[in-house]
LUMLO-811515 format. One line per 8 residues: number of its first residue (from 1); their letters; for each residue x, y, z of C-alpha. Coordinates in pm, whole numbers. Example, Ala and Ser with C-alpha at 12.3 -4.5 7.8 and 13.67 -1.06 7.14 Angstrom:
BEGIN
1 = as = 1230 -450 780 | 1367 -106 714 .
This chain:
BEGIN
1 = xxxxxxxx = 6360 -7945 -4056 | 6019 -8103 -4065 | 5747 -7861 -4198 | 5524 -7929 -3872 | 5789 -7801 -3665 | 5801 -7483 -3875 | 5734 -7139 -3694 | 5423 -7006 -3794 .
9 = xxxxxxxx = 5467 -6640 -3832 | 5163 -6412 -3922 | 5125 -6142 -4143 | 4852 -5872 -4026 | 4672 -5794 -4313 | 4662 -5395 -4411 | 4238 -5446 -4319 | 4328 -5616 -3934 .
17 = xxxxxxxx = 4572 -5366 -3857 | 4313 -5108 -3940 | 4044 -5325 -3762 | 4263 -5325 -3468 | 4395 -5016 -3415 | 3980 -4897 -3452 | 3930 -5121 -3177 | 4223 -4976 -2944 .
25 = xxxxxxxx = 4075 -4613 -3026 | 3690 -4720 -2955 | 3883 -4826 -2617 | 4015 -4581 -2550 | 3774 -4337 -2640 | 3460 -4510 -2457 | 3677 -4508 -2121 | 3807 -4140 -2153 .
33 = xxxxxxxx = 3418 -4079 -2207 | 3299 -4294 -1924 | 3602 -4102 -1678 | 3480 -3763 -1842 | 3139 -3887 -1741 | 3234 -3958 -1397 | 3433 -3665 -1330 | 3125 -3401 -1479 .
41 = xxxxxxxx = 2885 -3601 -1291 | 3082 -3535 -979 | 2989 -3183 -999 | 2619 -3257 -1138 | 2411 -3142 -837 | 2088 -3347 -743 | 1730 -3291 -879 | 1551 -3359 -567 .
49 = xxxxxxxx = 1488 -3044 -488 | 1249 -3014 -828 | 1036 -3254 -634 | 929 -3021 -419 | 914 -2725 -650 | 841 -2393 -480 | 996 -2141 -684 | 1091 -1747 -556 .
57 = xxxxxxxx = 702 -1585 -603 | 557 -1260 -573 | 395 -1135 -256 | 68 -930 -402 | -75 -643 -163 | -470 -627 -241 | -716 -347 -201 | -1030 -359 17 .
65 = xxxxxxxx = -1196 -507 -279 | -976 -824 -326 | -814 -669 -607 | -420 -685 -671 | -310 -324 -686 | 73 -398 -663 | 333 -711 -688 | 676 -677 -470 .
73 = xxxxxxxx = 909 -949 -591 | 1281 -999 -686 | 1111 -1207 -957 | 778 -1146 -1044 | 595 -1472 -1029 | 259 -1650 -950 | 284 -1993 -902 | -34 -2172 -1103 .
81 = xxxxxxxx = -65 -2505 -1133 | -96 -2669 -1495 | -463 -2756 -1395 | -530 -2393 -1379 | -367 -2294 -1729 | -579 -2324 -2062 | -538 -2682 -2246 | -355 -2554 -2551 .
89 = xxxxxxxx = -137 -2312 -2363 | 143 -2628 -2261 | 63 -2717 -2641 | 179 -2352 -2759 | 499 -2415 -2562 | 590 -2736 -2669 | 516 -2664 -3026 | 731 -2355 -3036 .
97 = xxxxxxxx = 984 -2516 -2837 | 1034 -2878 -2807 | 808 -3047 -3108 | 934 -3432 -2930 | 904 -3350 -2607 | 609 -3659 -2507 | 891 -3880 -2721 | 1240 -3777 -2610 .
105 = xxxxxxxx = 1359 -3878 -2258 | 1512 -3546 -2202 | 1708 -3486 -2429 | 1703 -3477 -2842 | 1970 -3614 -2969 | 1843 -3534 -3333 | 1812 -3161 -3193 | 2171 -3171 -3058 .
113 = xxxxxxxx = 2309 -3310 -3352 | 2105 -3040 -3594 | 2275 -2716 -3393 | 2601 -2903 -3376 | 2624 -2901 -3716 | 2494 -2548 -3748 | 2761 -2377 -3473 | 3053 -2536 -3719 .
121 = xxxxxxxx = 2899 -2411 -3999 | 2842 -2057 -3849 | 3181 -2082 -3619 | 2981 -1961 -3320 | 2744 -2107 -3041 | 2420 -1965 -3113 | 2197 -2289 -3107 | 2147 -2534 -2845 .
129 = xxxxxxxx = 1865 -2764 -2948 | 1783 -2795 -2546 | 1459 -2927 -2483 | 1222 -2838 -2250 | 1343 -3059 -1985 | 1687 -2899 -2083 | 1563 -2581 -1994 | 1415 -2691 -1638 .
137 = xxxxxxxx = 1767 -2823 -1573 | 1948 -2513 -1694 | 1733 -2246 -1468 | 1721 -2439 -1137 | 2038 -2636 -1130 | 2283 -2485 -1336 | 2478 -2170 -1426 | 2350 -2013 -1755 .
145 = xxxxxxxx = 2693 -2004 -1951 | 2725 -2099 -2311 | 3029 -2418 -2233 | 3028 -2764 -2406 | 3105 -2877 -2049 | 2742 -2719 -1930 | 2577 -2876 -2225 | 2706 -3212 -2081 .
153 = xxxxxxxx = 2571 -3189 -1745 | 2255 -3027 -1883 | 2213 -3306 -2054 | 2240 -3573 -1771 | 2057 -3398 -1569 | 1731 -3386 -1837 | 1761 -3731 -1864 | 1762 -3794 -1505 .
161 = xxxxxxxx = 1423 -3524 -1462 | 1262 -3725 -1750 | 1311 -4078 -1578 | 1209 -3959 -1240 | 913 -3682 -1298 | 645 -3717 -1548 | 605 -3501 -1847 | 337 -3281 -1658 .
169 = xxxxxxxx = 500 -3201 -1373 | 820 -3100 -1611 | 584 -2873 -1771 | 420 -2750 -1459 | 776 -2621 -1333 | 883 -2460 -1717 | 598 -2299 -1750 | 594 -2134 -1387 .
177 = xxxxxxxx = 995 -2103 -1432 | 992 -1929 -1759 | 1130 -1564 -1808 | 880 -1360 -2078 | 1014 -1037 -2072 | 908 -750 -1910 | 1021 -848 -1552 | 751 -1159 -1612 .
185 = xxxxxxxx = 834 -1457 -1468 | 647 -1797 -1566 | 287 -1725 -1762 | 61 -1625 -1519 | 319 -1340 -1432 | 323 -1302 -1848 | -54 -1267 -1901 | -103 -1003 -1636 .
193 = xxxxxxxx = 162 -798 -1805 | 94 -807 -2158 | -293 -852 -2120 | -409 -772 -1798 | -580 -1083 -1768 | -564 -1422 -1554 | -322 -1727 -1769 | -701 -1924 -1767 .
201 = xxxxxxxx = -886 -1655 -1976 | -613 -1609 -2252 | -746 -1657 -2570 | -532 -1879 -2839 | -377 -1580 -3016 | -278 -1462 -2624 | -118 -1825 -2605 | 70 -1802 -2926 .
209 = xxxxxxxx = 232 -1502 -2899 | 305 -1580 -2509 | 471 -1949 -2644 | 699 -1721 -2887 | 848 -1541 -2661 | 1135 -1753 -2475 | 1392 -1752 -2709 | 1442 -1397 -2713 .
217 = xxxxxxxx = 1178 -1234 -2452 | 1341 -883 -2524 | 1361 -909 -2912 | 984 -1002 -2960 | 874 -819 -2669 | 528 -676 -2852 | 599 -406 -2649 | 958 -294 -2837 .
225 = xxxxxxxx = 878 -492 -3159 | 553 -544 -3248 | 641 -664 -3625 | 859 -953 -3463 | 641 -1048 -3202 | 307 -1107 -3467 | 578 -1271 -3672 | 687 -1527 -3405 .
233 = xxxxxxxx = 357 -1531 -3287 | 222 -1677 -3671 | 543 -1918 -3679 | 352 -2057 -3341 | 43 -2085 -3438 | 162 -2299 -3800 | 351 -2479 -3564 | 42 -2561 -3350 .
241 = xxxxxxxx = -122 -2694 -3659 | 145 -2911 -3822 | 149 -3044 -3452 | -227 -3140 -3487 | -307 -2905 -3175 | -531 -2701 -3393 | -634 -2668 -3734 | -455 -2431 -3960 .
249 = xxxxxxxx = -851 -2236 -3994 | -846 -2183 -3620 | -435 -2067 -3645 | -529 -1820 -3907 | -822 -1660 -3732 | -593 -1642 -3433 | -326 -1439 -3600 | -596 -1215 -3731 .
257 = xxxxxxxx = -720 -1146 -3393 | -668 -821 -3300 | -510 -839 -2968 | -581 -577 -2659 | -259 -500 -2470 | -187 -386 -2113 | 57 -114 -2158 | 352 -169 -1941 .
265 = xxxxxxxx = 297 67 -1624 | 332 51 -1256 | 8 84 -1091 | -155 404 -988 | 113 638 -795 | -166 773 -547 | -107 409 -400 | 252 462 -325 .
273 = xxxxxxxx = 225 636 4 | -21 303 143 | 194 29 -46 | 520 152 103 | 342 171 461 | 255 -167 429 | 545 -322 299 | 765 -167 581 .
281 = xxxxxxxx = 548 -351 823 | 550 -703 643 | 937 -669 618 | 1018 -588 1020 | 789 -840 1066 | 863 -1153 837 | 1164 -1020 654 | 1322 -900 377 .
289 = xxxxxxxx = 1300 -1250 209 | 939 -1321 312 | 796 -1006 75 | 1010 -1027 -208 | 1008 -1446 -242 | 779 -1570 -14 | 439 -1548 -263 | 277 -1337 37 .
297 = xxxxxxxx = -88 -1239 15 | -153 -944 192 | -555 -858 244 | -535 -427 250 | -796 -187 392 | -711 70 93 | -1044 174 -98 | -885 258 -441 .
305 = xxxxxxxx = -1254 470 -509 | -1149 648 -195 | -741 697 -245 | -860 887 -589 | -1050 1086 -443 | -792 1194 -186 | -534 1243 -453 | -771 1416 -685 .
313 = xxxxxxxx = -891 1659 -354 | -500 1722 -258 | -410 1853 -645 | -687 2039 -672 | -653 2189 -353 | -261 2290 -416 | -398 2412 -691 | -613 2652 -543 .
321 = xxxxxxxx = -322 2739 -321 | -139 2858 -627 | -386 3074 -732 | -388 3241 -395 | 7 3261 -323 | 91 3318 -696 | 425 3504 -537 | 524 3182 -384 .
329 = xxxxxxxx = 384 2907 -606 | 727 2866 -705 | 768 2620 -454 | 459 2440 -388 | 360 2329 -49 | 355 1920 76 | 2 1796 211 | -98 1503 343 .
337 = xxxxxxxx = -456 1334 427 | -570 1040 584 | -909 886 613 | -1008 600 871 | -1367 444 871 | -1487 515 1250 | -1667 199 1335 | -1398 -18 1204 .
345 = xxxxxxxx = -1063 170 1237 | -985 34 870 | -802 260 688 | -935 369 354 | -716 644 207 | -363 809 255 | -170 1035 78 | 199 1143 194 .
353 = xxxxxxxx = 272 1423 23 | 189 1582 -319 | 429 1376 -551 | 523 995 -435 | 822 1050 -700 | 997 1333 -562 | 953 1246 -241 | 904 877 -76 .
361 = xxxxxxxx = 887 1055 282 | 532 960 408 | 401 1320 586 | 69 1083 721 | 237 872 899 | 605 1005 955 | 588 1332 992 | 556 1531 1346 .
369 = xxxxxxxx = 421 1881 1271 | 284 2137 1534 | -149 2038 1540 | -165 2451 1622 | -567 2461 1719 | -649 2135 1629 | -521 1995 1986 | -766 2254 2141 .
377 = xxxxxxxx = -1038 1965 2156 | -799 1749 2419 | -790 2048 2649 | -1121 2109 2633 | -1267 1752 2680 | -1010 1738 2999 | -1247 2087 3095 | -1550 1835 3070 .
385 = xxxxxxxx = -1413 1549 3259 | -1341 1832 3511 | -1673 1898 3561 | -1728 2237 3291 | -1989 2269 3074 | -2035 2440 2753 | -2171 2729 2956 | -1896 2808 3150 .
393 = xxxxxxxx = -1774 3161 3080 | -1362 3260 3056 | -1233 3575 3026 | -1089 3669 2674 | -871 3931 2777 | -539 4011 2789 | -276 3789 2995 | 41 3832 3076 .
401 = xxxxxxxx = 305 3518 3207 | 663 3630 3320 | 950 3467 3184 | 1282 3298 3268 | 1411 3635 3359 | 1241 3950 3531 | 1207 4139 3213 | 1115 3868 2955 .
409 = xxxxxxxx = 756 3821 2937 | 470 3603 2720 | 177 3779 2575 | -9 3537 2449 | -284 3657 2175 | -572 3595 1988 | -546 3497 1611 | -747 3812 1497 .
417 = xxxxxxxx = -588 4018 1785 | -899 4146 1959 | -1047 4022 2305 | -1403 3901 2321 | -1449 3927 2713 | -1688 3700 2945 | -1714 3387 2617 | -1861 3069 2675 .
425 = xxxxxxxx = -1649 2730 2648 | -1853 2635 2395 | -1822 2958 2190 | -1448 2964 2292 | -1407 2646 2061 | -1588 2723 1777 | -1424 3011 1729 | -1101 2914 1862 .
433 = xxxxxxxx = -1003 3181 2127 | -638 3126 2219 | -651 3300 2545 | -993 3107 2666 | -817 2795 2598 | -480 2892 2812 | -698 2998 3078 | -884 2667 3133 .
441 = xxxxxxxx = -564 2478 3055 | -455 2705 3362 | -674 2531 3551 | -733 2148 3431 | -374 2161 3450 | -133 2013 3162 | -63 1673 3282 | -442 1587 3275 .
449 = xxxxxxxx = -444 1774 2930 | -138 1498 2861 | -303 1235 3027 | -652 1221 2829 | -433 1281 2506 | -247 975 2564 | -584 802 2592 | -685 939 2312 .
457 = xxxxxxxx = -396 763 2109 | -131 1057 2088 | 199 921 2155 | 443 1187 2021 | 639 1417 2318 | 423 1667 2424 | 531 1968 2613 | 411 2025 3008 .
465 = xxxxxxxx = 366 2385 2978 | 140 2623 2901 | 204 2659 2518 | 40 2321 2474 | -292 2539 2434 | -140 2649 2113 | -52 2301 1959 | 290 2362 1980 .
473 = xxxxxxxx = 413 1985 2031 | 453 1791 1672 | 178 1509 1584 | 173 1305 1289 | -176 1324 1080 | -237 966 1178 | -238 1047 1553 | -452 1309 1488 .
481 = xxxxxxxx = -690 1088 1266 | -727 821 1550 | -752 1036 1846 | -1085 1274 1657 | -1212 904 1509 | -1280 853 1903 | -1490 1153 1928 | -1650 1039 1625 .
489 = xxxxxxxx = -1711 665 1823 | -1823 761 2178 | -1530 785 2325 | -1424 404 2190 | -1016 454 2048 | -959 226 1709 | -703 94 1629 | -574 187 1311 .
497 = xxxxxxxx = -598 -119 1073 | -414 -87 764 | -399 -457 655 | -648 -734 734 | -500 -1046 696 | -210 -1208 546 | -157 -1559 369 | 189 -1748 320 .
505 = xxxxxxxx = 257 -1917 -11 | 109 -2259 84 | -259 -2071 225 | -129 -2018 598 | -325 -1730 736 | -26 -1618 924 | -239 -1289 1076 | -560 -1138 1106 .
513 = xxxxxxxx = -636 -809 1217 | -1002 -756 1333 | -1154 -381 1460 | -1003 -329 1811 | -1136 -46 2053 | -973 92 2366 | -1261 311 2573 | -1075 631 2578 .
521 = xxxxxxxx = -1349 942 2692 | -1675 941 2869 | -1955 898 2527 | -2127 1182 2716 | -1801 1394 2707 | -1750 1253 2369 | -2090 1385 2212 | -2047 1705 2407 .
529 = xxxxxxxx = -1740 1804 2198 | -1905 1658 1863 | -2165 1885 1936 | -1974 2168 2000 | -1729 2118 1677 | -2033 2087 1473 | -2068 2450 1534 | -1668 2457 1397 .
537 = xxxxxxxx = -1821 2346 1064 | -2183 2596 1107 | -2036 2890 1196 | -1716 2845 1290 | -1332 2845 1157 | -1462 2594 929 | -1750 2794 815 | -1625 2795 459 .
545 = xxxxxxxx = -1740 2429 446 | -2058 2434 581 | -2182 2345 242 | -2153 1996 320 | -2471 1955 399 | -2432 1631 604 | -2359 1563 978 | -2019 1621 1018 .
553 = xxxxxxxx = -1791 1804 1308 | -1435 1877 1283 | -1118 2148 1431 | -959 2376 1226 | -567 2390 1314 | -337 2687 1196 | 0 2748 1390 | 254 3069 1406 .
561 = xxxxxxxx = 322 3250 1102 | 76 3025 927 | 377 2753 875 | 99 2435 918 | -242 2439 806 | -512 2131 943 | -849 2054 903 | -995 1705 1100 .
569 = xxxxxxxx = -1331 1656 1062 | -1534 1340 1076 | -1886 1187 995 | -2104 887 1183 | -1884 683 929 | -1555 835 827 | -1272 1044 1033 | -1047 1193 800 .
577 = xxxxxxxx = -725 1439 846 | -598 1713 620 | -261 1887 668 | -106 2131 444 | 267 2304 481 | 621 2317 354 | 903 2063 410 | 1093 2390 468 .
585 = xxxxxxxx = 862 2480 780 | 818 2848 621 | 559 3018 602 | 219 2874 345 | 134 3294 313 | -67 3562 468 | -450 3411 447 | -367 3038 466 .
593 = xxxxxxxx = -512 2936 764 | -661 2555 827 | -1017 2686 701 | -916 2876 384 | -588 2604 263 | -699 2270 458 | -1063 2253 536 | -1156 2281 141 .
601 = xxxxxxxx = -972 1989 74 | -1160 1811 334 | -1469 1924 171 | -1381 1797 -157 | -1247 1483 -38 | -1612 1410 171 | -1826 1566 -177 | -1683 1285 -333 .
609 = xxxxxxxx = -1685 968 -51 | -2059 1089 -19 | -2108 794 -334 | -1942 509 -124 | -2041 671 249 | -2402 811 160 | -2504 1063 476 | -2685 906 769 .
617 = xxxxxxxx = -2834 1056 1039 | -2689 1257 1327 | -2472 1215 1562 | -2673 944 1838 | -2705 1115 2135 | -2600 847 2424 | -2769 828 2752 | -2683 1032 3000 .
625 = xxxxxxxx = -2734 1357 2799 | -2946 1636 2786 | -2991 1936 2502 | -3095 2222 2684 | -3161 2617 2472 | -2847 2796 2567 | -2752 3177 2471 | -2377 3137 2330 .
633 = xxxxxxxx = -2296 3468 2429 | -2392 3476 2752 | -2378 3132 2866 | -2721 3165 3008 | -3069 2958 2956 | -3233 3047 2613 | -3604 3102 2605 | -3620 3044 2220 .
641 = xxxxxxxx = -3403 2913 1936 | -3227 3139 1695 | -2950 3371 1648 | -2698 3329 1956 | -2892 3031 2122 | -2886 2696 2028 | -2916 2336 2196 | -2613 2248 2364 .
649 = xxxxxxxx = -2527 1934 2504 | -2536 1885 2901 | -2448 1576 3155 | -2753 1480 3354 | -2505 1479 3614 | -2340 1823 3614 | -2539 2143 3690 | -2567 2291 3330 .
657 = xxxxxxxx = -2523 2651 3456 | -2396 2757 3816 | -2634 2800 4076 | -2703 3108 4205 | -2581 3153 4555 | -2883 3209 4807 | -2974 3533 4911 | -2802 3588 5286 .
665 = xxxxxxxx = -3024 3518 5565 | -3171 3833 5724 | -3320 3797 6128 | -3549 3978 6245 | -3449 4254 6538 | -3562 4116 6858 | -3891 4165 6977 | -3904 4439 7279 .
């Protein structure tokens, strides 16, 4: 055969087989990775949604003052923008963090590779290398689990954040995304924690030891580990300089700094009581979702000043109790006080009950306990509108009312037991008779009675009979606080204004609550019964607390067996309600009446709102009125102040006393 028409046949050299079968496995390799590719980004969800970045924030509930006193979140989190934050606090972040973060798009492959190697090493899965942008991915888009198959995504998804965001708006979302330990989310949420302060007035050690806590926010909580956390914070700061951020002078003074931390606490417990109120109305309101994400701020009327004071005045006054009723102090009683400002209706103080943690049940505002005296003033005003005056003159002697059956009967009695005879309406008050007051609620009749107390802002069930003389229908402290804070405003009803306004996250005002009054009494009728409980607080129940020494006026309220003890009394400027007693409706003991266990509580609340509420002048005396020398005892015209006569307030329009009948007409016998 010719040689040309030889078959060629080729021999694969040992190096072209290799070559070749190198090239099969690249092959086969690069498509298995671009199907694994496809199939994880499948399941990859999309980053739009970081566009428009509004993150689950706290609501914040401030005093009167502006002031945050509390932060009701599932996470607790103020969004601030990076404008807001100090220029080397993104710095302290990245440094610690993510040293190539302006130079990677996303994600650091030198990083990746560097814990690779380290997990085979080690045999476990304790570094990550994820940048920053990592980390943004990993909190809002994925699951936190520790997979090679989350790494993947994580890593498509930084790179897609990094080509479609700029570098400040990824930081803008880590550092408001962050968790720092101690139920701090993002570092505004941080700084209030640790330092008490505002994320723009940290100071660069602040920043440091703030930027080292991410990787393990429980381990170098300063809080737990104080060692750990100056440690981390120093391997920050060196970082910071080797960085160029600062130089390693300013990074050594920082370390040295002796930092001032906000022990971890809840705010003061006195608050409780008014940030529970508050929050139940915000949540039947917006929702659930709208206080604990929404970034609500809600505008309070709670004077913190004032909310001491009340708590200080309650323990002091259970105190005293104690002393008293050592037999008994085994179980100490619940109290409750409220305080409204009368020309506003704003709310200023409330306390629930003697110990927030025992006991969330709010005795101001939930509670209906018999008023006892203290709804004397309702019957009486109806007596005014009727056309009495403080000199009419009841009977104080004994009654007697048949019962359901022939031989059941109701005695009804004095507190001291004794009978005062002919006593004047005013005098009846002051001192309050019981059987004076079921005598003219005889004959005003108790659906008037009901009537004017329903104008006067008393909505609980009260009963039609005769026993409503003694306060024996239950009335929550707040009721009681509104209804007197309308004697206090000439005859103008607040409402009761516990919040002023509320904002949304994005600045909406979504309400605003502005003083609202309802005219409830004659001002005439209304400055008649100021005038008379004035003499409550002179030489009255209330005597005890005379030492005031300020215009005030009030109603002392004790029921059967001494079970509920009540003081109201009010100023020109405040209105505030005292009730002591037992959960257990027993008894509080022999002596503890609303003047000996309530009205001293009262008194040392008032001492000390004297420094925010400074005494004004009396009561204005509206037009229409006339003070006129009257003999208490006798009802009758004084001739001259002192002892048993005093001025008493009179309508212009009603007869102060009675008018003497005219003598019958005699004739003269017929002339002859």
């Amino acid at each position: 055969m010719d040689n040309k028409t030889k078959p060629t046949i080729r021999i694969w050299t040992h190096v072209q087989l290799t070559l070749f079968l190198l090239s099969i496995s690249l092959t086969l390799t690069l498509g298995l990775g671009i199907a694994f590719y496809i199939f994880v980004s499948l399941d990859i969800p999309a980053i739009d949604s970081l566009r428009h970045y509004h993150p689950d924030t706290a609501s914040i509930i401030y005093d009167s003052a502006k002031q945050p006193i509390t932060y009701v979140s599932r996470e607790n989190r103020t969004l601030v923008p990076l404008s807001a934050m100090p220029e080397l606090l993104p710095k302290a972040f990245v440094s610690a963090e993510d040293s190539r973060f302006y130079q990677h798009s996303g994600v650091d492959f030198w990083s990746i590779i560097r814990a690779f190697l380290h997990n085979i090493r080690s045999g476990e899965r304790g570094q990550g290398g994820s940048t920053i942008t990592q980390q943004v991915a990993r909190a809002l888009l994925l699951t936190p689990e520790k997979t090679y198959t989350r790494k993947i995504k994580e890593a498509i998804l930084a790179y897609r954040i990094d080509k479609t965001m700029s570098k400040a708006e990824i930081l803008h979302i880590y550092l408001n995304q962050i968790y720092l330990g101690s139920g701090a989310y993002g570092v505004e949420a941080a700084a209030q924690i640790y330092f008490d302060k505002r994320v723009q007035d940290l100071n660069l050690a602040e920043m440091a030891l703030l930027a080292g806590l991410p990787q393990a926010p429980s381990r170098y909580s300063p809080f737990r580990n104080f060692k750990l956390a100056k440690n981390r914070q120093l391997y920050v700061l060196n970082r910071m300089a080797e960085e160029g951020y600062i130089t390693p002078t300013a990074a050594q003074k920082a370390y040295e700094k002796t930092l001032l931390w906000n022990p971890a606490k809840e705010g003061p417990l006195e608050n409780n009581y008014f940030i529970e109120y508050v929050k139940a109305y915000v949540q039947s309101k917006y929702g659930n979702d709208a206080l604990l994400t929404g970034g609500l701020r809600i505008y309070t009327t709670l004077d913190q000043n004032m909310q001491k004071a009340a708590n200080m005045a309650i323990k002091r006054g259970i105190a005293k109790w104690a002393l008293r009723e050592s037999k008994h102090a085994d179980t100490l009683p619940q109290a409750a006080l409220i305080s409204l400002e009368v020309k506003t209706g704003y709310v200023r103080a409330m306390i629930g009950g003697t110990d927030f943690e025992k006991s969330q049940f709010n005795r101001a505002t939930q509670s209906r306990r018999q008023p006892g005296s203290a709804f004397k003033p309702f019957i009486y005003a109806t007596a005014l509108e009727k056309g009495m005056t403080p000199a009419t003159m009841i009977l104080d002697a004994p009654i007697q009312f048949r019962g359901a059956t022939s031989t059941q009967y109701w005695e009804p009695k004095n507190y001291d037991n004794k009978f005062e005879g002919p006593t004047s309406l005013r005098n009846a008050l002051v001192h309050s008779r019981n059987v004076p007051t079921i005598k003219i609620l005889q004959q005003v009749g108790a659906p008037s009675t009901i009537e004017l107390a329903r104008r006067m802002g008393i909505t609980s069930p009260l009963v039609k009979d005769l026993s409503l003389a003694l306060g024996t229908s239950g009335v929550s402290p707040l009721e009681l606080t509104r209804a007197y804070a309308a004697f206090a405003n000439n005859g103008e009803l607040p409402q009761a204004i516990f919040i002023e306004k509320i904002v949304d996250g994005t600045g909406k005002v979504l309400e605003e609550q502005h003083p609202t009054f309802t005219a409830a009494l004659d001002p005439r009728i209304a400055y008649q019964m100021t005038h008379i409980m004035e003499g409550v607080i002179t030489e009255g129940t209330a005597k005890g607390i005379s030492s005031f020494g300020a215009p005030a006026a009030g109603k002392t309220g004790t029921t059967d067996q001494n079970v509920d003890a009540w003081f109201v009394g009010y100023t020109p400027q405040l209105t505030t309600c005292v009730w002591i007693g037992r959960d257990q409706n027993i008894s509080l003991g022999r002596v503890e009446t609303g003047g000996v266990a309530a009205a001293p509580i009262w008194l040392d609340f008032m001492n000390q709102a004297k420094a925010i509420y400074p005494p004004t002048a009396d009561f204005p005396v509206p037009p229409g009125i006339v003070l006129l020398p009257m003999n208490n005892l006798t009802g009758k015209p004084g001739t001259s102040l002192g002892g048993s006569v005093t001025l008493e307030a009179f309508r212009e329009d009603v007869p102060p006393w009675p008018q003497e009948p005219p003598p019958p007409e005699t004739k003269e016998p017929p002339t002859p």
